[in-house]
Structures are given as C-alpha cells and as structure tokens.
C-alpha positions in Angstrom: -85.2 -165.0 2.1 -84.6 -161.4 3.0 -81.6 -159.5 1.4 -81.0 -156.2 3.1 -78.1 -153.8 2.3 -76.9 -150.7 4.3 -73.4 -148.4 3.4 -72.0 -147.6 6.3 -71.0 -149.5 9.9 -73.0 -146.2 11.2 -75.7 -146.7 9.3 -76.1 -150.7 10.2 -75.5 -149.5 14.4 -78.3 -147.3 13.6 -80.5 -149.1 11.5 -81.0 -146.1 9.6 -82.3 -147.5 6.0 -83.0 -151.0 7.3 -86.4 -149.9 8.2 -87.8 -148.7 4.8 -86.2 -152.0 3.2 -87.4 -154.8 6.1 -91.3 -152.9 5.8 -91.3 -153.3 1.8 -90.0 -157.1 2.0 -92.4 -157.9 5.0 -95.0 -156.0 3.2 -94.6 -158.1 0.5 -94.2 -161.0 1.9 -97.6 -160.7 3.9 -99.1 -159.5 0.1 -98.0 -162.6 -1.0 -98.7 -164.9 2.3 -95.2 -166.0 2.3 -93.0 -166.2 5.4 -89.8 -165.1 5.8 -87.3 -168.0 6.3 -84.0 -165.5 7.2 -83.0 -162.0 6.9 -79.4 -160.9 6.1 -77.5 -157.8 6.3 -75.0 -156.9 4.6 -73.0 -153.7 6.2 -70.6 -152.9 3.1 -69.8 -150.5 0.2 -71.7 -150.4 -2.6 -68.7 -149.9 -4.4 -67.1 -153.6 -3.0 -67.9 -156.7 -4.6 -67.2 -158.9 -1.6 -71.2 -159.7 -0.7 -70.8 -162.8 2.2 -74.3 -162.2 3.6 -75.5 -161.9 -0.2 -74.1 -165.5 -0.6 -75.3 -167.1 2.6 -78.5 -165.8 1.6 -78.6 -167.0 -1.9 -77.1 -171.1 -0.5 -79.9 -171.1 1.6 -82.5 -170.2 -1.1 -81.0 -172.9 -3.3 -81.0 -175.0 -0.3 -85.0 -174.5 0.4 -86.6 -173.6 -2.9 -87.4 -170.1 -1.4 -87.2 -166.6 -3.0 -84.7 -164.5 -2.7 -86.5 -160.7 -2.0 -84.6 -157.2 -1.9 -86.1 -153.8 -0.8 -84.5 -151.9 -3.2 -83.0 -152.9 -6.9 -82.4 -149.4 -8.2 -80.5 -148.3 -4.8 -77.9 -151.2 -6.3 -78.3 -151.0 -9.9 -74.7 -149.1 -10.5 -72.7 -151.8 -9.1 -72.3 -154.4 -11.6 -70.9 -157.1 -9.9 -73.9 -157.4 -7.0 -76.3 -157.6 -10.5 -74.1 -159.9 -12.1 -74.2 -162.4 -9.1 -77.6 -161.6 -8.6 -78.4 -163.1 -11.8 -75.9 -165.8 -12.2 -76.9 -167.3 -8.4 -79.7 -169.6 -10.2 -82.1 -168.5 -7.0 -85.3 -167.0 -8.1 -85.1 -163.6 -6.8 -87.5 -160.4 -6.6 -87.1 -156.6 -6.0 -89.6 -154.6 -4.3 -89.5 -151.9 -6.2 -89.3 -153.4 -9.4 -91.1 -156.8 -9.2 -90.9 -157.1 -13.0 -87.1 -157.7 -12.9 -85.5 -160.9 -14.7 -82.3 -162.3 -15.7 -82.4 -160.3 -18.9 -83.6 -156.9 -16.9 -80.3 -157.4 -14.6 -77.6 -158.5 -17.3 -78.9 -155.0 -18.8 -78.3 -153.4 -15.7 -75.1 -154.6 -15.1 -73.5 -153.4 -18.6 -75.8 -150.2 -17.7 -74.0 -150.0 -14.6 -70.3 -150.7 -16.4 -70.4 -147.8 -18.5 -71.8 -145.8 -16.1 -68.8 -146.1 -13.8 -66.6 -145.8 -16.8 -68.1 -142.9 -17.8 -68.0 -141.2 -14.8 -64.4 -141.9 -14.9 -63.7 -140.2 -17.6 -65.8 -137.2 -17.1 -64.1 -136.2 -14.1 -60.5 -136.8 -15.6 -62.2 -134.6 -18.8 -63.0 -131.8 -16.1 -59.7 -131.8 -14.5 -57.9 -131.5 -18.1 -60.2 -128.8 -19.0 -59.5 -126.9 -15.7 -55.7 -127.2 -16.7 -56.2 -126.0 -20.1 -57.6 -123.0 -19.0 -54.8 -122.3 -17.0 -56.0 -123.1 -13.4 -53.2 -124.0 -11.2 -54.5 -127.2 -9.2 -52.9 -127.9 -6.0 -51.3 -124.4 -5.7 -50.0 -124.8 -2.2 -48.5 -121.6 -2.2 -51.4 -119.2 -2.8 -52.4 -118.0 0.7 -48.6 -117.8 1.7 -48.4 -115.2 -1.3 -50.4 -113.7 -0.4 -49.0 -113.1 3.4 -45.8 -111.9 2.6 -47.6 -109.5 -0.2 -49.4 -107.9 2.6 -51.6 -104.8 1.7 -49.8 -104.4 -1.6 -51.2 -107.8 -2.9 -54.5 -106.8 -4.5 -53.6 -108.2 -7.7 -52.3 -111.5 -6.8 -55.3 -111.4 -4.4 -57.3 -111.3 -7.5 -55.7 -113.8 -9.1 -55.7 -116.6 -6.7 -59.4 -115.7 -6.3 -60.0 -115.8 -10.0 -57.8 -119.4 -9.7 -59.8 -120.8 -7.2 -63.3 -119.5 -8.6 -62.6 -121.9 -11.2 -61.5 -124.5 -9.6 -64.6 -124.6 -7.8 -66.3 -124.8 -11.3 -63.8 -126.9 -13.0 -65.5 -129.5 -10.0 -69.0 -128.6 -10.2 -70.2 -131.2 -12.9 -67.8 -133.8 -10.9 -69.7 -132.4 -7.8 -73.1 -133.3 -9.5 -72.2 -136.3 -10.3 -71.5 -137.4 -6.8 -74.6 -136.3 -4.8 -76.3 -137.8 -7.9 -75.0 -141.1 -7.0 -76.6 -140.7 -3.5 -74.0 -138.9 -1.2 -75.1 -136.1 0.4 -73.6 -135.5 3.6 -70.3 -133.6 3.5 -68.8 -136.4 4.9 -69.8 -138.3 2.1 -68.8 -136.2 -0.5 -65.6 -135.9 0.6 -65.0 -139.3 0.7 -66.5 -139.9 -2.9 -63.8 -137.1 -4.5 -61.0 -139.0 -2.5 -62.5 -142.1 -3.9 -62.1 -140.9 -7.4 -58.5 -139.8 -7.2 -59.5 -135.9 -6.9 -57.5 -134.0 -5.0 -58.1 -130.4 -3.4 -56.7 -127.2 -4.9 -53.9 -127.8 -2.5 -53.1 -130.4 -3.8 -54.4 -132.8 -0.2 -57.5 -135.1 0.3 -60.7 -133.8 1.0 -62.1 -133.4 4.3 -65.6 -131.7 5.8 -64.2 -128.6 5.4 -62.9 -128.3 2.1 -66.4 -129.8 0.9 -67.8 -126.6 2.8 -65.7 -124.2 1.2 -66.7 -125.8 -2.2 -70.1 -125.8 -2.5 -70.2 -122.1 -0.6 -68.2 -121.2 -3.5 -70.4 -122.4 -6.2 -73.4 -121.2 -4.5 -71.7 -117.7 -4.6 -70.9 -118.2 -8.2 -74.3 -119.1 -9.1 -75.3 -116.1 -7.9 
C-alpha cells in the first residue's frame, strides 16, 4: 500500500515530488516482487495532523494483510503526530529510505520531533528578546517617514535606522537558518514559515516575497 505525501495544492497539480517518492516505492516494490494494491496522496502541511489519505491507506492494509510503504521517512520525521500514528496504526509499515525503521525507531522520532519544534520555539522568541535587549526597535513603522520630512539634513537618523535595521536583519538570521533548514526555500516559503511562527517584520506586518528579499540581501551584505 503506497503512502505518498506532497506540501502544497501546487505541488500535488504538479506532481512535483510525487515522482521521486512513487519510483523509490515501485522500485521497491519490484525489489521485493510485491505489487502495489493502492496508492494515496495526501496534499497537506506537514505541519497538520489531519492525515485522511494516511488513514484510508493504513484500513486497507489492516483490511488485506499488506505493507504499508513510504518514499521518504526523514522528509516527515519532525512532525510527531504522522510518527505517532504511524506507529500506533498496528499495519506493518516500511520507509524507503530507512528500511530498518521499527516501532521503537518512530516513538524515538516522534519525542525527537517534539523537542525539536519546542526548541525551535524558543529559539526564535530567545532571538527576538535578544534583538530587544540590544536596543533594536522592532516594528518601527515610522523609520522611512523620518526620514522624509528630515530631508538632506537626516544623515544621522539615516544612520541610525540603518544601524536598526542591520540588526534586525541579524537578530533573524539564526531564525532564518532555522527555516530553510527545515526545507523551505523559495521566498514564498520563507515567508510563510516566519508568519507561521508568529514573526513579524520590522514594521511591525506579515511577511511577504519582498520583505524576504530585502532580508537575506541584507545579510548577504553584512556577511560581507
């Protein structure tokens, strides 16, 4: 019984992903010279713990005795919930890329995955605080109008909303890593993540392409 997941309505329409995971199960399912009774895709968050298509999947298992098979385990192994009903589903179940999973493998994944959220969490409220304590104003939404009405006179409070939003930027950068780290890359996606998480811009607003842009540009500069 085929399990496939994709993140996206976009990426389900476009099948991008779905091809990597359907050739590792049907590779392994013609390894093992099993046939595959269904395949079921789930179009949803990781981040959601509503799975219907996992659930069909796994009645029908129980139903016929098969396995349950999954492309990818690690792509899913920070969402506890998926690994906890993984392993409580009483289906016998393998992952492609780690065929020498068990019960006991996913119940430490799951706790894995628990703190790992929490922890996240908390660093991002820990960079935030820090930013504060150094005396960065966040969601100044006055900064650029200052700096109109200062007109060519304004070099110093030029300099300091510069300064301000230099470390911003870098107040963000370990939140930042965190969030491509978890897999989202696009702009798009970033900037849904930080919104996700509560984060708002140095405006004080939500996130959006742009802003995204203007933040890693920043950091790039800052790098050097």
């Amino acid at each position: 019984m085929a399990y496939e997941r994709v993140s996206t309505a976009r990426q389900g329409r476009s099948g991008l992903g779905l091809e990597a995971q359907r050739k590792a199960i049907d590779d392994y399912a013609a390894g093992q010279g099993a046939t595959i009774l269904g395949r079921f895709t789930e179009v949803e968050s990781g981040r959601k713990n509503d799975r219907p298509e996992l659930l069909r999947a796994q009645d029908l298992a129980r139903l016929t005795g098969a396995t349950l098979v999954i492309a990818k385990l690690d792509r899913l192994s920070r969402n506890a919930a998926f690994l906890l009903t993984l392993r409580d589903s009483g289906v016998r179940f393998v992952a492609c890329d780690m065929p020498e999973a068990n019960d006991l493998t996913v119940g430490i994944m799951a706790l894995v995955a628990q703190q790992e959220r929490e922890a996240i969490s908390r660093r991002t409220k820990e960079a935030l605080a820090a930013a504060k304590a150094r005396g960065v104003t966040l969601g100044n939404p006055n900064g650029a109008a200052a700096l109109r009405r200062t007109g060519r006179g304004g070099e110093a409070l030029r300099e300091v909303v510069q300064r301000n939003a230099a470390e911003f930027a870098q107040s963000l950068g370990a939140v930042l890593s965190d969030v491509t780290g978890d897999g989202h890359t696009s702009l798009r996606e970033v900037a849904a993540e930080l919104n996700r998480r509560g984060i708002r811009t140095r405006r004080g607003g939500r996130w959006q392409v742009s802003n995204v842009r203007n933040l890693m540009m920043r950091l790039r500069r800052e790098a050097g």
